[in-house]
N, C-alpha and C positions, 0 to 999 in steps of 0.2 A: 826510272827515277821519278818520273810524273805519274805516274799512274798509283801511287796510293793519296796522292793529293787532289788528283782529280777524281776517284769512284766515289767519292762522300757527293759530290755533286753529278753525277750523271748516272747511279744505280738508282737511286729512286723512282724518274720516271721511266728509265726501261725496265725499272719491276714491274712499275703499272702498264707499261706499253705488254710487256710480256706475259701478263697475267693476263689480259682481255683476249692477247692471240691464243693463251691455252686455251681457255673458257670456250672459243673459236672452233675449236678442234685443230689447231696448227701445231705440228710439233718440231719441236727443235732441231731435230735433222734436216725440214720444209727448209726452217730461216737458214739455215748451213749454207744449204744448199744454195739459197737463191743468195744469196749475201756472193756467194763464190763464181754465180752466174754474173751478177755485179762487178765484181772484180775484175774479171774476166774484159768483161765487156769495156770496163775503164780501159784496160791495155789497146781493146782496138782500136776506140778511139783518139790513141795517145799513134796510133799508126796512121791513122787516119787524118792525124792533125789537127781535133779536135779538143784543144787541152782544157777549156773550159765543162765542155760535156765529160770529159775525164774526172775532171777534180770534182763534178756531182758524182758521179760515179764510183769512183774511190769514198765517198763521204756516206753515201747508201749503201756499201759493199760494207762499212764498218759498223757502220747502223748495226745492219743485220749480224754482223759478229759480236755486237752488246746485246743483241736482244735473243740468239739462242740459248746463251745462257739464262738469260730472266724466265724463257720457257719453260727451258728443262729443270728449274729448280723448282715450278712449277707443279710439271708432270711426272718430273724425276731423272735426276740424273742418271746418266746411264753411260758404261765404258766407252760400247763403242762411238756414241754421239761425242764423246771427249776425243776420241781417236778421231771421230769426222775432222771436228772442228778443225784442230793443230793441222791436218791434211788439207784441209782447205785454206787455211791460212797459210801454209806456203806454197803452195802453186797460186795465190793472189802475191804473195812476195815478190815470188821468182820473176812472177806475169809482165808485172810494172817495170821492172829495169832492162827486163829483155825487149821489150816494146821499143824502149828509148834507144837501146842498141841498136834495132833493126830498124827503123826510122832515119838514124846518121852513122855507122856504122865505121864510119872514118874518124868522127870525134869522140862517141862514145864508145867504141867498142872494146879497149882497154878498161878503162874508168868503170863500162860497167860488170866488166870478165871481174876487176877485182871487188866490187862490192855484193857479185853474187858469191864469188870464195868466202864473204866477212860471212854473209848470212848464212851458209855452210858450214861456217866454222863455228858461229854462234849458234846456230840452231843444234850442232850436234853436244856444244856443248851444254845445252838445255835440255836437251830430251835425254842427254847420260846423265845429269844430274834427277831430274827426275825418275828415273828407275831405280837408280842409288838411293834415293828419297824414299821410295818404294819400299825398299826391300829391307830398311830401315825404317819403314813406318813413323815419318813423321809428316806433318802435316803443315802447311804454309800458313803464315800467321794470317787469318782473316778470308782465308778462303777455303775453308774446311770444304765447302760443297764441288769444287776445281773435280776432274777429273784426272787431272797431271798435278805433280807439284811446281809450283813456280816458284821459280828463283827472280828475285829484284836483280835490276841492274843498273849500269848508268844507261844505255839504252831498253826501250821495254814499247810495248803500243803504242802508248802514246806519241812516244816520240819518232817514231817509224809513221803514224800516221801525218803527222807535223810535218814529215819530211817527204813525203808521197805528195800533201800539197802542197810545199816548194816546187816538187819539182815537175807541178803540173801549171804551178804559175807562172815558173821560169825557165822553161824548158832549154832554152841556149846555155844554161848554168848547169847543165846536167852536169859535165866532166865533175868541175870543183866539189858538185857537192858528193857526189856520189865516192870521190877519194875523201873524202871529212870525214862522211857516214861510214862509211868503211874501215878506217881506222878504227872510229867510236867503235862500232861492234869488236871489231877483232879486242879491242882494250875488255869490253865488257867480258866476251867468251874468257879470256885470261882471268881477270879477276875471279870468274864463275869457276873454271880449273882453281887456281888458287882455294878458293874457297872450300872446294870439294876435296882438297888435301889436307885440309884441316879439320873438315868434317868428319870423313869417311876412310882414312888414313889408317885408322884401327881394325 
């Protein structure tokens, strides 16, 4: 829902941030990659009980998920680097909630069983609407160069990223938010079904 309001203010300088790393010789798989090592890393220190060093961590691991794309529009978009990315981006998803489950495992371990089903159930119904997308050839308003088609939603990056630092700032609120966030998604994945029966239905 945020995120066509906010890329008029933050593609600019991750073009230019991404145009100096081509010129570099870095290529968009490199930042994938390291953005997912980030990630990654965020989770352990969310084990660790480290949630400050987390929420930089989470905010570098996103970094590097705005600036592969600036690369590779660069050097060139490419399948499988579109394929990396989305692969990367949910095992950093998955990484974060399970962290928080095995941490307290008595308060979060429900709370966060059902927010990883939302993201399950929302990512499948993104990545089916994208090959539907596909195979009807059309193309997302304003992001011709995507490697997937995306579909808007009322949750989207932005707002997963918003909520990733919630819940590194308030870690004892994990149950609540993680039942919110959860609902949101599963509401989103419906609308997105919805959608694609109107769409695709023919």
């Amino acid at each position: 829902m945020l995120d066509p309001h906010i890329r008029p203010y933050i593609d600019p300088p991750l073009n230019r941030m991404g145009s100096r790393m081509a010129r570099h010789g870095i290529s968009a798989n490199a930042v994938t990659l390291i953005g997912l090592a980030l990630g990654l890393a965020a989770a352990g220190a969310i084990l660790a009980g480290l949630f400050w060093l987390a929420l930089a961590l989470v905010l570098g691991s996103r970094l590097a998920d705005g600036l592969d794309g600036a690369v590779a529009r660069v050097r060139g978009v490419t399948n499988f680097g579109g394929y990396l990315d989305i692969v990367a981006d949910y095992v950093f998803y998955a990484a974060i909630p399970l962290a928080f489950v095995i941490v307290d495992p008595g308060a979060n371990g429900v709370a966060g069983a059902f927010l990883l089903l939302s993201f399950y159930v929302n990512g499948g119904s993104f990545l089916g609407y994208a090959v539907l997308a596909e195979k009807a050839r059309l193309s997302s308003a304003g992001q011709e160069n995507k490697s997937l088609y995306f579909t808007g939603g009322l949750l989207e990056g932005t707002e997963t990223i918003l909520f990733f630092m919630a819940l590194c700032l308030f870690p004892a609120w994990f149950a609540p938010m993680a039942w919110i966030f959860g609902a949101l998604c599963l509401i989103t994945a419906a609308a997105r079904v919805a959608l694609a029966w109107r769409v695709f239905r023919d």
